[in-house]
ZAKEMI-399751 format. One record per atom (N, C-alpha, C, CB): residue number from 1; residue in one letter; chain; atom name; z, y, x. Coordinates in Angstrom, 3 decimals, padded with zeros to 6 digits. Each point is the difference from the previous one (the first is absolute). Glycine has a CB too. Layout:
<nodes>
NODE i aa ch at Z Y X
NODE NUM a A CA Z Y X
...
</nodes>
This chain:
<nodes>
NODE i aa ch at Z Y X
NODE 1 x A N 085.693 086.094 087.824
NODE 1 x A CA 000.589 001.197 000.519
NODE 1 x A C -000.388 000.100 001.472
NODE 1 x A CB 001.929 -000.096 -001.668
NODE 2 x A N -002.742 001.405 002.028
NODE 2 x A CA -000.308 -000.080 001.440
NODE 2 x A C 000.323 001.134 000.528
NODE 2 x A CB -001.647 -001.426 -000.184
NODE 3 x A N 002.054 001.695 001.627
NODE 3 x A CA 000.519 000.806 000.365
NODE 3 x A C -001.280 001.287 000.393
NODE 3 x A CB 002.179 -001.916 000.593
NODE 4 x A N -001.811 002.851 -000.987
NODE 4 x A CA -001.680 001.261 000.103
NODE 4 x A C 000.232 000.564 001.464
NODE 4 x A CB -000.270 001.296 -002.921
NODE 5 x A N -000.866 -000.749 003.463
NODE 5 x A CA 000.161 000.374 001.108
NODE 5 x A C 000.173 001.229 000.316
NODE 5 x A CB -000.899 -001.598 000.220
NODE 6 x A N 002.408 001.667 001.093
NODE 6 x A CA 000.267 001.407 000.012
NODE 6 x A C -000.370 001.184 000.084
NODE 6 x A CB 000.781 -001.041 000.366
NODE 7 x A N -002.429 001.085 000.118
NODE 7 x A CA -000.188 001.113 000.234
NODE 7 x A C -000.901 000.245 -001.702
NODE 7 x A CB 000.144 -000.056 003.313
NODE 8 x A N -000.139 -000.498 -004.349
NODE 8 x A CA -000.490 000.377 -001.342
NODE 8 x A C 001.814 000.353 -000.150
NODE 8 x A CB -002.831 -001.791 -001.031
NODE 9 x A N 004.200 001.130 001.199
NODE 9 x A CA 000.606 000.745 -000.516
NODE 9 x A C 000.657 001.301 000.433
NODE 9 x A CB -000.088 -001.932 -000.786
NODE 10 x A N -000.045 002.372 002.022
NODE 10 x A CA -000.164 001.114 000.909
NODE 10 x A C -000.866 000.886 -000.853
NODE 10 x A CB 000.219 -001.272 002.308
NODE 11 x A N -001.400 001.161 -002.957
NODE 11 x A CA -001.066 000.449 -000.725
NODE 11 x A C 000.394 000.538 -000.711
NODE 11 x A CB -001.170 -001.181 000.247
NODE 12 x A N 002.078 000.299 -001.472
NODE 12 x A CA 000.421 000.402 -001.168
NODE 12 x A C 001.186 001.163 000.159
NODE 12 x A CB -000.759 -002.409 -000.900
NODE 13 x A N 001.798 002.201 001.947
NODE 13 x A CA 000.880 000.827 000.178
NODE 13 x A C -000.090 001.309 000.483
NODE 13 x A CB 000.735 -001.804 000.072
NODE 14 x A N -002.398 001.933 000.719
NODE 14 x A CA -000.432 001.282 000.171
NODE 14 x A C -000.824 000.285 -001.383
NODE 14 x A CB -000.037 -000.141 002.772
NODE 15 x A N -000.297 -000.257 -003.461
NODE 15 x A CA -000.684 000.411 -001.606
NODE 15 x A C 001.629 000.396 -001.090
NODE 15 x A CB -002.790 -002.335 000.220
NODE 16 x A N 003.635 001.719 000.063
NODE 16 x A CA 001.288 000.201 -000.694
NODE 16 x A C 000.373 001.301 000.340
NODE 16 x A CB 000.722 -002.295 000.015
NODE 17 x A N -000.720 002.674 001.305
NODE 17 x A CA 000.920 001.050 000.216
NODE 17 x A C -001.174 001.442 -000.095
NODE 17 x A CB 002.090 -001.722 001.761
NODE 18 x A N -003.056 001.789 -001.585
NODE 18 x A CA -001.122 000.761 -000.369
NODE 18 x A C 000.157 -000.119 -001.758
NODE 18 x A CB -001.685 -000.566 002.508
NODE 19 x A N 002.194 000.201 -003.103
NODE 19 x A CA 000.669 000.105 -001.833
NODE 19 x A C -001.598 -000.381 -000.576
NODE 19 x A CB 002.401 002.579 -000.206
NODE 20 x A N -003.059 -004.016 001.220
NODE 20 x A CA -001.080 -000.578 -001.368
NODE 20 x A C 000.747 -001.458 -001.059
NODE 20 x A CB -002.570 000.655 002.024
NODE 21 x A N 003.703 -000.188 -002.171
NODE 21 x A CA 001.069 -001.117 -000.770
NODE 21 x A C -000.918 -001.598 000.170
NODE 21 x A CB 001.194 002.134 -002.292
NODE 22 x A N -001.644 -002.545 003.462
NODE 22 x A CA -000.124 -001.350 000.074
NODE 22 x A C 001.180 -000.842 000.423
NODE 22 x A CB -002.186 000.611 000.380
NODE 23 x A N 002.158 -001.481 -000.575
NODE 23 x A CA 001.303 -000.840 000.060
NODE 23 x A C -000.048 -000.680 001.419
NODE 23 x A CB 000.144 -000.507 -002.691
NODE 24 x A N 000.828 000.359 003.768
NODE 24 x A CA 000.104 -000.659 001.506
NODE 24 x A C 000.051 -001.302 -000.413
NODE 24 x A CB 001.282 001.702 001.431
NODE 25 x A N -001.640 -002.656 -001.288
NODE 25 x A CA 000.436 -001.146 -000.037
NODE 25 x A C -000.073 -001.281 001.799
NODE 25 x A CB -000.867 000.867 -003.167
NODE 26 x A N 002.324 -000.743 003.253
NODE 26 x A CA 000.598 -000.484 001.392
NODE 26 x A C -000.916 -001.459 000.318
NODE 26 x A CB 002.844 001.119 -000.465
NODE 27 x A N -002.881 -001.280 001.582
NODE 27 x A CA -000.499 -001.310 000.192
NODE 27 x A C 001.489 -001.466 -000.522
NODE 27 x A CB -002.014 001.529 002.475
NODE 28 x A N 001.568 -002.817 -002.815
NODE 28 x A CA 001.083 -000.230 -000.616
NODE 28 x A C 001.154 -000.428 001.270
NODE 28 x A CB -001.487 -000.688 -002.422
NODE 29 x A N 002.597 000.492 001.879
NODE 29 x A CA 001.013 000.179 000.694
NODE 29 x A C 001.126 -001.065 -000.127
NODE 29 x A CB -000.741 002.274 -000.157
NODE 30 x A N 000.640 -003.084 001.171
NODE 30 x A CA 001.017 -001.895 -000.347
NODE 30 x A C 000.961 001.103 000.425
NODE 30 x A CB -001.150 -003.221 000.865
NODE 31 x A N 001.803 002.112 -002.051
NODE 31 x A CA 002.060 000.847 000.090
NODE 31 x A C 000.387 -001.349 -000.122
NODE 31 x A CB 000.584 002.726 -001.572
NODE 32 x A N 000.901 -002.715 001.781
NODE 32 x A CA 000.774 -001.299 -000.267
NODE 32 x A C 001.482 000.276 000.070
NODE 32 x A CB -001.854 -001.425 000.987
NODE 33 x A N 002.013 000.230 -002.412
NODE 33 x A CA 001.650 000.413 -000.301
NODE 33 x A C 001.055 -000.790 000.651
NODE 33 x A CB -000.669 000.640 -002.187
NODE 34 x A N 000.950 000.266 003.337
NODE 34 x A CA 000.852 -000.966 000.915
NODE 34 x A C 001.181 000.078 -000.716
NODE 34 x A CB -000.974 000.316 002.328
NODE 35 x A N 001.761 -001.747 -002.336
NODE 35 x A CA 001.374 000.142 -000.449
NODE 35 x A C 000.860 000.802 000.048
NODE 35 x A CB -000.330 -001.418 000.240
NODE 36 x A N 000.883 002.012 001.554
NODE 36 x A CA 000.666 000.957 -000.201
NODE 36 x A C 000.087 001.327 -000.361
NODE 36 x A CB 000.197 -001.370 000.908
NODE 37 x A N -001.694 001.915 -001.081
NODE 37 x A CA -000.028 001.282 -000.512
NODE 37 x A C -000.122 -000.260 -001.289
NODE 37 x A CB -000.869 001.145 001.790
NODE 38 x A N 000.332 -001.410 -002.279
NODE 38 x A CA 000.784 -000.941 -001.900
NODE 38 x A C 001.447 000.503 000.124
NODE 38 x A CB -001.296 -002.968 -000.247
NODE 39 x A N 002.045 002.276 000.794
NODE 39 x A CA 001.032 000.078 -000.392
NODE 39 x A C 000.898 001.171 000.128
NODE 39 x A CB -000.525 -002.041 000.243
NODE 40 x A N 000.049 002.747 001.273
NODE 40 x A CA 000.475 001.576 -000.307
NODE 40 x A C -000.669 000.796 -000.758
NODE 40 x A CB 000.746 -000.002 001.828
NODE 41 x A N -001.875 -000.170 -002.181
NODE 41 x A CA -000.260 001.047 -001.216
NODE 41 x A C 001.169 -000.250 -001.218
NODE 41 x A CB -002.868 -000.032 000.511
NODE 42 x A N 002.675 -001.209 -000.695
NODE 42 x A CA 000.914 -000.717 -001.553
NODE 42 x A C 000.979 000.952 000.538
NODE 42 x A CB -000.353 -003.047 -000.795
NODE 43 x A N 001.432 002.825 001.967
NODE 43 x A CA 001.239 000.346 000.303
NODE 43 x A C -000.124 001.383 -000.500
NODE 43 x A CB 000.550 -001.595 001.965
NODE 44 x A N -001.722 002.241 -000.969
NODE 44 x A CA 000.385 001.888 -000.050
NODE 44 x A C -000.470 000.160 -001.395
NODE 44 x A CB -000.588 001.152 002.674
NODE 45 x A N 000.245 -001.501 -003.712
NODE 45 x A CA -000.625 000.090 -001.233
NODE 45 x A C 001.176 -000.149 -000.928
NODE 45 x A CB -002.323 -000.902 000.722
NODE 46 x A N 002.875 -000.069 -000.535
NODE 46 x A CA 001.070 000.047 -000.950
NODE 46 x A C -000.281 -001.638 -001.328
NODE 46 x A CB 000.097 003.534 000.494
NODE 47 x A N -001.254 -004.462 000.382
NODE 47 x A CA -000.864 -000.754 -000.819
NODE 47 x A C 000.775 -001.163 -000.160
NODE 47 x A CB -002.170 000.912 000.708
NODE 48 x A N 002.658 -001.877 -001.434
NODE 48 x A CA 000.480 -000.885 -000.552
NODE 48 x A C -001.128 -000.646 -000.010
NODE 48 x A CB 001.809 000.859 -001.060
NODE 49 x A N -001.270 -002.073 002.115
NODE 49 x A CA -001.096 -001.319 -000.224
NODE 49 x A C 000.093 -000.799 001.213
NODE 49 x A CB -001.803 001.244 -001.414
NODE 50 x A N 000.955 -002.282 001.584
NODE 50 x A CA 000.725 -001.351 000.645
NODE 50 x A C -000.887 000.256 001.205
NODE 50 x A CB 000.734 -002.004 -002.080
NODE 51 x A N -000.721 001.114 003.246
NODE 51 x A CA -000.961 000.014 000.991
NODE 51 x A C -001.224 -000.323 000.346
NODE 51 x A CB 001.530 -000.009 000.220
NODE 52 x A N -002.123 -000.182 -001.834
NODE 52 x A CA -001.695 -000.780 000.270
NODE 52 x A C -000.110 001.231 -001.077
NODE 52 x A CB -000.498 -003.421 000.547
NODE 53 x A N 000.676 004.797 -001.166
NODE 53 x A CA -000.547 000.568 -001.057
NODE 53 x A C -000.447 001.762 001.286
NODE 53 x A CB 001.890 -001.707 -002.996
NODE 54 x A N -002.909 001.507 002.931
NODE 54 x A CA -000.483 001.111 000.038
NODE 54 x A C -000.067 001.523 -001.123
NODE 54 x A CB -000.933 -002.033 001.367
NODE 55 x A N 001.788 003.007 -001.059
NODE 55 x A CA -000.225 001.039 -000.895
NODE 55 x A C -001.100 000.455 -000.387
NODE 55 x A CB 001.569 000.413 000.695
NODE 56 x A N -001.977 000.018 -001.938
NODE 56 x A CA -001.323 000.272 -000.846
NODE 56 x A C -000.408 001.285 000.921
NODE 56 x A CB 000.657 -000.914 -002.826
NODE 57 x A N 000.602 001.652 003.143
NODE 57 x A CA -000.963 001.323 000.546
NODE 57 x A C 000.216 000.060 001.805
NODE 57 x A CB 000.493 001.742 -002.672
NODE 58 x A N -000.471 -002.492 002.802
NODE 58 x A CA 000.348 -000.655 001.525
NODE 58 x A C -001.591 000.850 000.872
NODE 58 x A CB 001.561 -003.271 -000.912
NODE 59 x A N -002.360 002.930 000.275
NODE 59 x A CA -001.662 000.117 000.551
NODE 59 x A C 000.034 001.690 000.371
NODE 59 x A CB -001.513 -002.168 -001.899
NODE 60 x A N 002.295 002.886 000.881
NODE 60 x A CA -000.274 001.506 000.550
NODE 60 x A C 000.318 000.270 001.483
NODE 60 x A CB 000.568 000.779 -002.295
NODE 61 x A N 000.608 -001.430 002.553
NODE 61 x A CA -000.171 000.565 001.458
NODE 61 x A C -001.242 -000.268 000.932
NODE 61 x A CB 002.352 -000.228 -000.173
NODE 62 x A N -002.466 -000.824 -000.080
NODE 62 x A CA -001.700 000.018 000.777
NODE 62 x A C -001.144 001.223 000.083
NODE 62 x A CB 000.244 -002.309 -000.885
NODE 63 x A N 000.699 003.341 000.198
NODE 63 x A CA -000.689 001.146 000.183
NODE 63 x A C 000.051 001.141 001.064
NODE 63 x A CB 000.118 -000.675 -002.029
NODE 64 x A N 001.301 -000.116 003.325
NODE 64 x A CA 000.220 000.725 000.923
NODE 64 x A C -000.260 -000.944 001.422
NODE 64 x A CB 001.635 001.544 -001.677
NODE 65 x A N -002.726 -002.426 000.892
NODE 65 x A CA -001.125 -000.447 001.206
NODE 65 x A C -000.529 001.203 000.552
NODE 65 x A CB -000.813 -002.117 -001.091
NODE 66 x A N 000.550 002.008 002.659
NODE 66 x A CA -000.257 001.253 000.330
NODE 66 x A C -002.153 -000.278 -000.725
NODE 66 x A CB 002.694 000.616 002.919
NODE 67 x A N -002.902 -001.412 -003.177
NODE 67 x A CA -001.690 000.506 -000.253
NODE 67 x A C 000.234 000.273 -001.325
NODE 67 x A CB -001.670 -001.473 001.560
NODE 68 x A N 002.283 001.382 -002.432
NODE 68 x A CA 000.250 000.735 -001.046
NODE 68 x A C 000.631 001.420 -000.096
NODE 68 x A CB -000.006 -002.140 -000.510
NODE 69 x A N 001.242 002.438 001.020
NODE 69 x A CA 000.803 000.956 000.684
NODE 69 x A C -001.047 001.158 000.299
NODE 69 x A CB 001.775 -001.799 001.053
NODE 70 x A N -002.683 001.157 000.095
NODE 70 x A CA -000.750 001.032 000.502
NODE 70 x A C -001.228 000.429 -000.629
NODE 70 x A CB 000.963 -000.709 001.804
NODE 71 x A N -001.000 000.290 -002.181
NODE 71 x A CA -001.459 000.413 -001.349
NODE 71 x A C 000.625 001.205 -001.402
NODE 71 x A CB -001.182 -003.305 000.218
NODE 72 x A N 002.751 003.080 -000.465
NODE 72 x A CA 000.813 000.593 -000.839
NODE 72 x A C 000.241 001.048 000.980
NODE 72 x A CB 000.942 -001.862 -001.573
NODE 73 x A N -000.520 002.225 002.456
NODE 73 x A CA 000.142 001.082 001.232
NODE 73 x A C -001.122 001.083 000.181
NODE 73 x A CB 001.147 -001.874 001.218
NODE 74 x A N -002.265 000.731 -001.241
NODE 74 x A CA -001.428 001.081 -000.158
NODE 74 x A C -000.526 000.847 -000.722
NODE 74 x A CB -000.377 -001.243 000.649
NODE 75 x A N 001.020 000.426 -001.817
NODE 75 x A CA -000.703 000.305 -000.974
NODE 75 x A C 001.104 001.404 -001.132
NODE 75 x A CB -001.503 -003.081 000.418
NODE 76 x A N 002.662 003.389 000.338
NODE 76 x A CA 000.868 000.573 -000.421
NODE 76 x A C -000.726 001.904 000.011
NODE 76 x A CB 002.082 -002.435 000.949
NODE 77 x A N -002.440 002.279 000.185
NODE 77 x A CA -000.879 001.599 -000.164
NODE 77 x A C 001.278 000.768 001.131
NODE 77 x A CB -001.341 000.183 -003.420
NODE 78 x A N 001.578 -000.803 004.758
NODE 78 x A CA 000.871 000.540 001.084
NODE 78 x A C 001.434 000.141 -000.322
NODE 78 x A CB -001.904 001.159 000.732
NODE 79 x A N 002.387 -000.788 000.377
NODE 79 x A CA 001.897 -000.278 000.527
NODE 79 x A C 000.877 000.790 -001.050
NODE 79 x A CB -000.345 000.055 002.933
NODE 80 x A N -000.804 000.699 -003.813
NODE 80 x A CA 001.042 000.882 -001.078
NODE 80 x A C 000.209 -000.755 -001.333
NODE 80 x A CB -000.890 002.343 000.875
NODE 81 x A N 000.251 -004.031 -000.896
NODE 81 x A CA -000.047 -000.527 -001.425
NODE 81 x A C 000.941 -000.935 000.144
NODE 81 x A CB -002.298 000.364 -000.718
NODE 82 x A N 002.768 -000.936 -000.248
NODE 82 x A CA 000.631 -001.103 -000.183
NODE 82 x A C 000.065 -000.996 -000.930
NODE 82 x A CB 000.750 001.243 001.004
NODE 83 x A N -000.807 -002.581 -000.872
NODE 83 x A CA -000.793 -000.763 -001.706
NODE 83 x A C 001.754 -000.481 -000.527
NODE 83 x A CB -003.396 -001.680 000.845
NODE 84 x A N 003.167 002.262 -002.563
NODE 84 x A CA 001.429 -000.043 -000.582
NODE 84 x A C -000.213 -001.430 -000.779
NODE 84 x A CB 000.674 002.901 -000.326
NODE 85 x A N -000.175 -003.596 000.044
NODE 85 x A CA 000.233 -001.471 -000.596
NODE 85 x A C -000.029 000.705 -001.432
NODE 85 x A CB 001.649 -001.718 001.938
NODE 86 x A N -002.759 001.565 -002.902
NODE 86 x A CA 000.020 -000.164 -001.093
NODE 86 x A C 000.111 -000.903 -001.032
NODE 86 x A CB -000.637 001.239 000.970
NODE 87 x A N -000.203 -002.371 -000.885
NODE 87 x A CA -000.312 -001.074 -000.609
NODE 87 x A C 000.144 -000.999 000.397
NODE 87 x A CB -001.002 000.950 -000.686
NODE 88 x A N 000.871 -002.358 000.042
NODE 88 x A CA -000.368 -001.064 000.525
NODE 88 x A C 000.289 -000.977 -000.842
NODE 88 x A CB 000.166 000.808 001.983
NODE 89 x A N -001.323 -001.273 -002.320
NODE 89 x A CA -000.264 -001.734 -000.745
NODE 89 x A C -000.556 -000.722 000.724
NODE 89 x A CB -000.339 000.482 -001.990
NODE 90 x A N 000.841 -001.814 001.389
NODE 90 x A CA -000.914 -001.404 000.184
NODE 90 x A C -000.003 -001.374 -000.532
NODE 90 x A CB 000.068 001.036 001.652
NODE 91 x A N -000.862 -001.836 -001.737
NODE 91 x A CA -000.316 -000.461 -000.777
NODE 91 x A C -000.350 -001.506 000.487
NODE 91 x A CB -000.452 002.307 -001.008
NODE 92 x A N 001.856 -003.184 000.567
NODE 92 x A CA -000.517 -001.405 001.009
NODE 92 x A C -001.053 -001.106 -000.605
NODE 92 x A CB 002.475 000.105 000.974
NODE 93 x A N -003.243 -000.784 -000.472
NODE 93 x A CA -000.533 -000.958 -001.046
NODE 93 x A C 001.167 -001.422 000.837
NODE 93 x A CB -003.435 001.194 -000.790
NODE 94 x A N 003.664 -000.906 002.021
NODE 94 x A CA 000.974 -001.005 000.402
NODE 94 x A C 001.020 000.527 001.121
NODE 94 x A CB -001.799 -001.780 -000.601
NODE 95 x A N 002.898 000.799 000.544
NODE 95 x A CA 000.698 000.626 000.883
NODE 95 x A C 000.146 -000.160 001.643
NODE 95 x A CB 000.852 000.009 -002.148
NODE 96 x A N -000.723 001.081 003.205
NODE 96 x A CA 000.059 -000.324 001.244
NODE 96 x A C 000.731 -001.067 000.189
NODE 96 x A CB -000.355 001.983 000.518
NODE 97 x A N 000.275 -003.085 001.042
NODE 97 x A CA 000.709 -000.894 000.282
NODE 97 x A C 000.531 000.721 001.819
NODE 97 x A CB -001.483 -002.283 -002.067
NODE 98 x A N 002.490 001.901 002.002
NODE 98 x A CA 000.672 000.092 001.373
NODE 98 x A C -000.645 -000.026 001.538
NODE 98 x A CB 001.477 -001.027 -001.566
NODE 99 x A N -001.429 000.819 002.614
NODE 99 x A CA -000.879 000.009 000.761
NODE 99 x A C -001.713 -000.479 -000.656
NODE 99 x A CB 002.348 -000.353 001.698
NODE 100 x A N -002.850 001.036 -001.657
NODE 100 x A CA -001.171 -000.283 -000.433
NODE 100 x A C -000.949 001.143 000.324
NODE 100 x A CB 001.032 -001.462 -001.681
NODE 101 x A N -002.365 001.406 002.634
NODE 101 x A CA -001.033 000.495 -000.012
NODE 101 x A C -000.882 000.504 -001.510
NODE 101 x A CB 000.340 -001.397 002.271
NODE 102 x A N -000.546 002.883 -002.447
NODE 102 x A CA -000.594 000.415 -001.116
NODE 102 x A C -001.372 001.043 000.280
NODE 102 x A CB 002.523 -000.382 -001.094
NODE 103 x A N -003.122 000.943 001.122
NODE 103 x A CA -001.052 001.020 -000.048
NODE 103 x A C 000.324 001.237 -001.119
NODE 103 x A CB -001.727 -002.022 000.747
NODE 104 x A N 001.247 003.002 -000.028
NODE 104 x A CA 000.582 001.193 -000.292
NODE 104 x A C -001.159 001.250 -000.517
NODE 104 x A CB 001.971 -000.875 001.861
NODE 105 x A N -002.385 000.769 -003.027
NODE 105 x A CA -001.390 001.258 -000.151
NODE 105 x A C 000.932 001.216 -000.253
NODE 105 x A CB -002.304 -001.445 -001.363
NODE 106 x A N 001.285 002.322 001.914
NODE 106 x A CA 000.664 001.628 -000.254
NODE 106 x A C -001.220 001.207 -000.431
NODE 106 x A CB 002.027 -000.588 002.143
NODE 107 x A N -001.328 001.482 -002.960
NODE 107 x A CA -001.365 000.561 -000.467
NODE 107 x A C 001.194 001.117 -000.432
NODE 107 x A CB -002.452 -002.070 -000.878
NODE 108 x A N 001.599 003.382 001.383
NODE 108 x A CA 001.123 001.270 000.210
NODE 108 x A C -000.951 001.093 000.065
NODE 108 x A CB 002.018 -001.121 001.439
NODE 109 x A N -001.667 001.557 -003.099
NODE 109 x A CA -000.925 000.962 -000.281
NODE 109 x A C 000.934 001.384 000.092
NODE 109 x A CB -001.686 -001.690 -001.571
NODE 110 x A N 000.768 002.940 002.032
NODE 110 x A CA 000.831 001.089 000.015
NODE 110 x A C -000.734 000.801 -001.551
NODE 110 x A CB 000.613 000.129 003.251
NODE 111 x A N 000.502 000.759 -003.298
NODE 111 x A CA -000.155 000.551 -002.255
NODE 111 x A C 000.660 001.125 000.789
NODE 111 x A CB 000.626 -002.216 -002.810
NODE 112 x A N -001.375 003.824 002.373
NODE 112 x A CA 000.024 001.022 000.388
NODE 112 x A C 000.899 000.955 -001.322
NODE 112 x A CB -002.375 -000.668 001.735
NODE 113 x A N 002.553 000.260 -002.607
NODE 113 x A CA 000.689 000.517 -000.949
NODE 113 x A C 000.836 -000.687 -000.939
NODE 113 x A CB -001.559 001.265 000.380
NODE 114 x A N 002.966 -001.196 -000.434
NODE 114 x A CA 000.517 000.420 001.543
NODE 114 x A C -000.280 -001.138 000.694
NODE 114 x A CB 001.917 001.532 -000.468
NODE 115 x A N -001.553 -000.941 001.721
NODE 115 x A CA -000.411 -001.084 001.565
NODE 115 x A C 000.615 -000.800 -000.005
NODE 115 x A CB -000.448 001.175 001.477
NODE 116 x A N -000.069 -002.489 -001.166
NODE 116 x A CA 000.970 -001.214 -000.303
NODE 116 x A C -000.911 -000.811 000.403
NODE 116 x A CB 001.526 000.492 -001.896
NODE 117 x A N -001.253 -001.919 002.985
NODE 117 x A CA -000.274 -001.339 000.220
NODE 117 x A C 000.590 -001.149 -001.000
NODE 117 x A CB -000.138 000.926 002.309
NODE 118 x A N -001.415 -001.446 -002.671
NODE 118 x A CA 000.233 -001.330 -000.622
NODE 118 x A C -000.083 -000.940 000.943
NODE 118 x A CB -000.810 000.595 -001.997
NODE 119 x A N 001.702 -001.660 001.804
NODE 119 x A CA -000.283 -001.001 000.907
NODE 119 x A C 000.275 -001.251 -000.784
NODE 119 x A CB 000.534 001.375 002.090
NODE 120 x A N -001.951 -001.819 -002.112
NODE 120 x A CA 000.123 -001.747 -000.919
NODE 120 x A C -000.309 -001.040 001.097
NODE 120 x A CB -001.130 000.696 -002.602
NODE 121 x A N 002.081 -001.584 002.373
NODE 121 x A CA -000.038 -000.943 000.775
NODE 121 x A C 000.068 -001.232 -000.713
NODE 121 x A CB 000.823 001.377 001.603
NODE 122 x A N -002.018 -002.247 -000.638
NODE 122 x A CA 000.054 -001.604 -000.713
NODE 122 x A C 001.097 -001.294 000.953
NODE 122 x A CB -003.088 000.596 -000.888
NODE 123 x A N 004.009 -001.177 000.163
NODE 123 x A CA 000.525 -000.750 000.992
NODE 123 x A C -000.597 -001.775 -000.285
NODE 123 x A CB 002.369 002.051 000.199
NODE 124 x A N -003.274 -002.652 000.689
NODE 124 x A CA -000.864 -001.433 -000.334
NODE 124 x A C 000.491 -000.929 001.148
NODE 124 x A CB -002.389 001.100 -001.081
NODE 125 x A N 002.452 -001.936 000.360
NODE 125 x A CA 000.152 -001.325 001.008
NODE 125 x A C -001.192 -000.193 001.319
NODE 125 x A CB 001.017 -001.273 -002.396
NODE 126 x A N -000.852 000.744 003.753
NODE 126 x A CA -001.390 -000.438 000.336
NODE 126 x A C -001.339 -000.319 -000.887
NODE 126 x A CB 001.563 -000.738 001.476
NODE 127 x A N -000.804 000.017 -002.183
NODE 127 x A CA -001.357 -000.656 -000.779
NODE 127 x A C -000.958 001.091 -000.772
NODE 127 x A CB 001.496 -002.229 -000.483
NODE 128 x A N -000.521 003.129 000.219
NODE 128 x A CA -000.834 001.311 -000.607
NODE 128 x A C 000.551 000.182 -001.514
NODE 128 x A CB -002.415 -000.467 001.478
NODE 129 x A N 003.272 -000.397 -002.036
NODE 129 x A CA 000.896 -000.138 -001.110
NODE 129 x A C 000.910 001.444 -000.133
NODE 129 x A CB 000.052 -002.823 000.402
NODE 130 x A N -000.237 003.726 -001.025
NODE 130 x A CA 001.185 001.311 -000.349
NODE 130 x A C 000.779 -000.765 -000.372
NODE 130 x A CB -000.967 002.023 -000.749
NODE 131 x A N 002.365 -001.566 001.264
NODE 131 x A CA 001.241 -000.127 -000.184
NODE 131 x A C 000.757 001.192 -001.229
NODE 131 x A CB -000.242 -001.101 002.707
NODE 132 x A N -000.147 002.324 -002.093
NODE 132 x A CA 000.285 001.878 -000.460
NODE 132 x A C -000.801 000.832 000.035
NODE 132 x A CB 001.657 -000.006 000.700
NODE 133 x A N -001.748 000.889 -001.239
NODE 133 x A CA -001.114 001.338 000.076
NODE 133 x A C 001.916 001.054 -000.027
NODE 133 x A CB -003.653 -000.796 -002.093
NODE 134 x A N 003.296 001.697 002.834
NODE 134 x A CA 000.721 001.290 000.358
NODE 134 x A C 000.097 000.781 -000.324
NODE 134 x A CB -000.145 -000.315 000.957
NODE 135 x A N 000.271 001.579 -001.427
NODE 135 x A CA -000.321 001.032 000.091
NODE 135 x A C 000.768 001.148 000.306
NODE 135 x A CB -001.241 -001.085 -001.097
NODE 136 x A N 001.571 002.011 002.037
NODE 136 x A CA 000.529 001.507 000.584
NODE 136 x A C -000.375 000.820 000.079
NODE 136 x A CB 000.668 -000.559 000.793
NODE 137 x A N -000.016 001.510 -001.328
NODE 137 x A CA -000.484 001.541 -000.122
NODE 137 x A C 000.896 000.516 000.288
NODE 137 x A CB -001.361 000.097 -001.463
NODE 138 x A N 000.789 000.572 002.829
NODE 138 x A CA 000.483 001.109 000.527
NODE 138 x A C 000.194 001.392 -000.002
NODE 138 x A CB -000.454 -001.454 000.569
NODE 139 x A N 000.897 002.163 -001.106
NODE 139 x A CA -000.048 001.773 -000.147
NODE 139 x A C 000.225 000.385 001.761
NODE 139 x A CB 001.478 000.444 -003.039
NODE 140 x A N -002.371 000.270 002.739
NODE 140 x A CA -000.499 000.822 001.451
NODE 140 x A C 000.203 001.642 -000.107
NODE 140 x A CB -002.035 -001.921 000.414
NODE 141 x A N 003.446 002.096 000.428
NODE 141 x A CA 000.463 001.565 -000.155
NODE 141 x A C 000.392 000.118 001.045
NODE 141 x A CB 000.623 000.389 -002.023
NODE 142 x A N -001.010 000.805 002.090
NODE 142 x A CA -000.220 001.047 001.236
NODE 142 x A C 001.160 000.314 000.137
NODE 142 x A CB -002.055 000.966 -000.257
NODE 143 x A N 002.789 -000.898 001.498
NODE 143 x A CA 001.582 000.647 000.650
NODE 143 x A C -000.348 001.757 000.312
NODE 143 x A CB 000.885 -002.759 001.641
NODE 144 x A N 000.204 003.239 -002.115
NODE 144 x A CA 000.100 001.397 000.442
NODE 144 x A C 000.972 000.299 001.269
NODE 144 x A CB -000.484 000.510 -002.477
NODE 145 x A N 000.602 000.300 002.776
NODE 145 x A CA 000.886 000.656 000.489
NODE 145 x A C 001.859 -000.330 -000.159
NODE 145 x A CB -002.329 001.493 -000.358
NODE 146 x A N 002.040 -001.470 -000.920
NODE 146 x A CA 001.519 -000.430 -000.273
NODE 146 x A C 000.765 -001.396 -000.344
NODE 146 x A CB -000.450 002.089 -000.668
NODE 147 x A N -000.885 -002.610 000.582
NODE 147 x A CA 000.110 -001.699 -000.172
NODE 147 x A C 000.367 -000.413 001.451
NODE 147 x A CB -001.982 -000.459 -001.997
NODE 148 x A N 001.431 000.743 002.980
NODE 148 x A CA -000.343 -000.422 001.439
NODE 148 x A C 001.532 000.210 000.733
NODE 148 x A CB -002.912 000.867 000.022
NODE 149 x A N 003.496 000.254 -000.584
NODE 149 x A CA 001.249 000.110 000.356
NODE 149 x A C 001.220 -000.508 -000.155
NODE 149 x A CB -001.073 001.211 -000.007
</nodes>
């Protein structure tokens, strides 16, 4: 797993938003599951479980990394869109461990009918071992007038 270089994914995100449906894929991205935010997610979640168990869907928030964040911002089509939480699977081959360093792939394709961001994500050990594959879909709708109010 190697991290691609930003200005190919700068590339892709100007080919995305010009609607040639190529897929962005982020340079990769070390995350790590610090104990205490573990445990307030568990808390604000409502998650039952002990202090070494990482939640299965724990990894989505890593989606309000701002280099993820901001690539989803761009790619929204300006200040009148907003991405609606549709979906979301995933799929462990093992489970996260507690403080622990992981690597983060991202690949965020925009779909013009209807408009909507996919976002698959790989979650791998250093070693390069997948842990999870991701997946989010976003519905992308436009605010009116009366929404805004």
């Amino acid at each position: 797993m190697t991290a691609r270089d930003p200005m190919q994914a700068g590339a892709a995100v100007l080919a995305a938003e010009k609607g040639l449906g190529l897929p962005v894929r982020l340079p990769v991205i070390r995350v790590r599951t610090e104990q205490g935010e573990v445990a307030a997610f568990r808390r604000e979640t409502g998650s039952i479980g002990t202090g070494d168990f990482v939640p299965l869907t724990f990894p989505f928030r890593w989606l309000a990394l701002s280099a993820i964040r901001g690539v989803i911002l761009q790619l929204l089509g300006g200040e009148g869109f907003v991405p609606v939480h549709e979906a979301q699977s995933f799929v462990y081959e093992r489970g996260l461990q507690i403080a622990t360093d992981y690597l983060l792939s991202v690949e965020i394709e925009a779909v013009e009918k209807p408009r909507r961001l996919i976002l698959k994500m790989a979650v791998a050990t250093e070693e390069g071992e997948i842990c999870a594959r991701l997946e989010t879909v976003l519905r992308i709708v436009q605010l009116t007038s009366e929404m805004a109010s």
